[in-house]
C-alpha positions as CSV (number, residue, x, y, z in Angstrom):
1,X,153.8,140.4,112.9
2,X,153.2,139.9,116.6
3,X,150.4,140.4,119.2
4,X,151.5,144.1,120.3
5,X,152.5,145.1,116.8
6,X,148.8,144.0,115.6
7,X,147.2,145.3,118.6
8,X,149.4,148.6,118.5
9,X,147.7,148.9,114.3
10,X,144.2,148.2,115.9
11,X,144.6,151.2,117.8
12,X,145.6,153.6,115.3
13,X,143.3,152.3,112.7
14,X,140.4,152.8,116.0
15,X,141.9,156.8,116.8
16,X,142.2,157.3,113.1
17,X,139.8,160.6,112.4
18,X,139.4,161.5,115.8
19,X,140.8,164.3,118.3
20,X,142.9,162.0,120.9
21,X,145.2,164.5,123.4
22,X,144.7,167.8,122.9
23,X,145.8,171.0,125.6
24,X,142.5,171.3,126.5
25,X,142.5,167.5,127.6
26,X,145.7,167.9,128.7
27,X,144.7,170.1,131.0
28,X,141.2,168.4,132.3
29,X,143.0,165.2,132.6
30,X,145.7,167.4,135.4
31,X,142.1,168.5,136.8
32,X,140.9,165.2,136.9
33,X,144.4,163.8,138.9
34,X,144.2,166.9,141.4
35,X,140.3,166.1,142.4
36,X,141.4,162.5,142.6
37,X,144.4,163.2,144.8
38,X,141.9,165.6,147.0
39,X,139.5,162.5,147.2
40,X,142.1,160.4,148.5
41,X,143.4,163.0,151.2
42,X,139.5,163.7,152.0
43,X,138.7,159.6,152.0
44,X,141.9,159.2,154.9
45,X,141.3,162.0,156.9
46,X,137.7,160.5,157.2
47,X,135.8,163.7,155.8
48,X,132.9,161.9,154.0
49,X,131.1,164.3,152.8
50,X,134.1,165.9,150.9
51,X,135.3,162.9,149.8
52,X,131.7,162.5,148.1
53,X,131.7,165.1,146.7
54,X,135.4,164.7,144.8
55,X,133.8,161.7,143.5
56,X,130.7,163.3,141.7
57,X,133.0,165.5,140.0
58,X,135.6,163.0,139.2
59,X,132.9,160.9,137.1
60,X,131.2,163.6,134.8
61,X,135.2,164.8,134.1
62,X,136.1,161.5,133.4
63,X,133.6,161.3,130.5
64,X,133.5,164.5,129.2
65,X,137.8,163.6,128.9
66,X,136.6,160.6,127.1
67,X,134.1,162.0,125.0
68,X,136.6,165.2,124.0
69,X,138.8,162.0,123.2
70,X,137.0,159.5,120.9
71,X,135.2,162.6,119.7
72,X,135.0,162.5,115.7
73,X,134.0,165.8,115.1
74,X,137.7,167.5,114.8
75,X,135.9,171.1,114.2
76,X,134.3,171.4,117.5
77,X,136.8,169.9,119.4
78,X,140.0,172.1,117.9
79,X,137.6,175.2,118.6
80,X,137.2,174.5,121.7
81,X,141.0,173.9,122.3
82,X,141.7,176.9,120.8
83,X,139.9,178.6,123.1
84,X,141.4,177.1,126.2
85,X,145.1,177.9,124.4
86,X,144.0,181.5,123.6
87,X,142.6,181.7,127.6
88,X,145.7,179.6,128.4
89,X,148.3,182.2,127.2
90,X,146.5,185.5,128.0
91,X,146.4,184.0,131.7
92,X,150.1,183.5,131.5
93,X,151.2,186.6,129.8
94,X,149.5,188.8,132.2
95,X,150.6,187.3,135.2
96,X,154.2,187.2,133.8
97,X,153.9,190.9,132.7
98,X,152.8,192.0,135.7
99,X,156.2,190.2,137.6
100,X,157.9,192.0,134.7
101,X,156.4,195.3,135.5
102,X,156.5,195.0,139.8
103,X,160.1,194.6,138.8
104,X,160.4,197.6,136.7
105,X,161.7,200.6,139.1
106,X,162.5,202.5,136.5
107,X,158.8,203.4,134.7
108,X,155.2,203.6,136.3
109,X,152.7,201.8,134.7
110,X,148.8,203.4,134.4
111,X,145.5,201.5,132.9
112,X,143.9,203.4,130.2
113,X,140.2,203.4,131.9
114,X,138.4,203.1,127.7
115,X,140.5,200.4,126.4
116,X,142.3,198.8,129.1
117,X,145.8,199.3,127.4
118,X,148.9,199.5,129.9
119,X,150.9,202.9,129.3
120,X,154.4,202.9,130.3
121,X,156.2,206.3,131.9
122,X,159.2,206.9,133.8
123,X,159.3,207.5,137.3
124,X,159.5,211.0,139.0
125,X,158.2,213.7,136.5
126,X,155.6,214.9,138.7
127,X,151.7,215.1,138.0
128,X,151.6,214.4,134.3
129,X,148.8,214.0,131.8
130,X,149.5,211.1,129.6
131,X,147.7,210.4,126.5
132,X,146.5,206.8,125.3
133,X,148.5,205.7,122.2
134,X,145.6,203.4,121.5
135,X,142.2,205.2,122.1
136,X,143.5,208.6,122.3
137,X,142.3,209.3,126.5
138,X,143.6,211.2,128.7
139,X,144.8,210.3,132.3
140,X,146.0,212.8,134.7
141,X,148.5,211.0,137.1
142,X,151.6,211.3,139.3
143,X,155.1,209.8,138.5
């Protein structure tokens, strides 16, 4: 067995049991490149102060990255990725829904004031009044 091969085992017997990559790191680690990139733009444009301040943020990122790493306790760390994925995709699906429904010519879309659910309607039937399906409100509107 050679030197790579043995040192490739050390390493897996080392992460064994721990939480390694995750979305959540994923993501900080993205963080961590963009502040690094800004510190480097900052650093040649001669704006010091920035620059500084890109590099106090860099090094608390850069262990908390580590420590979410090399962490051992997987409950706490999965948790806390879960919550960045749930977070992660609600972001996402609003902002695509919204394209979705700025694209929609044919309905108009209302807020339900209570709950917050979207009600869907088509366009041109006047001043309506349109019931929530979900919480059972009313909402007076035009078309």
């Amino acid at each position: 067995m050679g030197i790579f091969q043995r040192m490739k085992n050390g390493l897996i017997r080392f992460m064994y049991g721990r939480n390694g990559m995750d979305q959540l790191n994923r993501a900080l680690f993205w963080l961590y490149i963009g502040i690094f990139l800004a510190q480097t733009v900052f650093s040649m444009l001669r704006l010091q102060t920035l620059a500084l301040i890109c590099e106090i943020l860099l090094w608390p990122l850069m262990v908390l990255i580590f420590f979410r790493m090399f962490s051992k306790n997987l409950y706490k760390r999965r948790e806390e990725n879960q919550k960045w994925v749930n977070w992660w995709w609600r972001f996402k699906s609003r902002s695509a829904g919204a394209r979705e429904r700025h694209a929609d010519k044919d309905h108009k879309y209302f807020t339900c004031k209570n709950c917050k659910t979207i009600c869907r309607v088509p366009v041109g039937k006047g001043k309506i009044i349109i019931t929530c399906p979900k919480c059972g409100a009313k909402i007076e509107a035009k078309t």
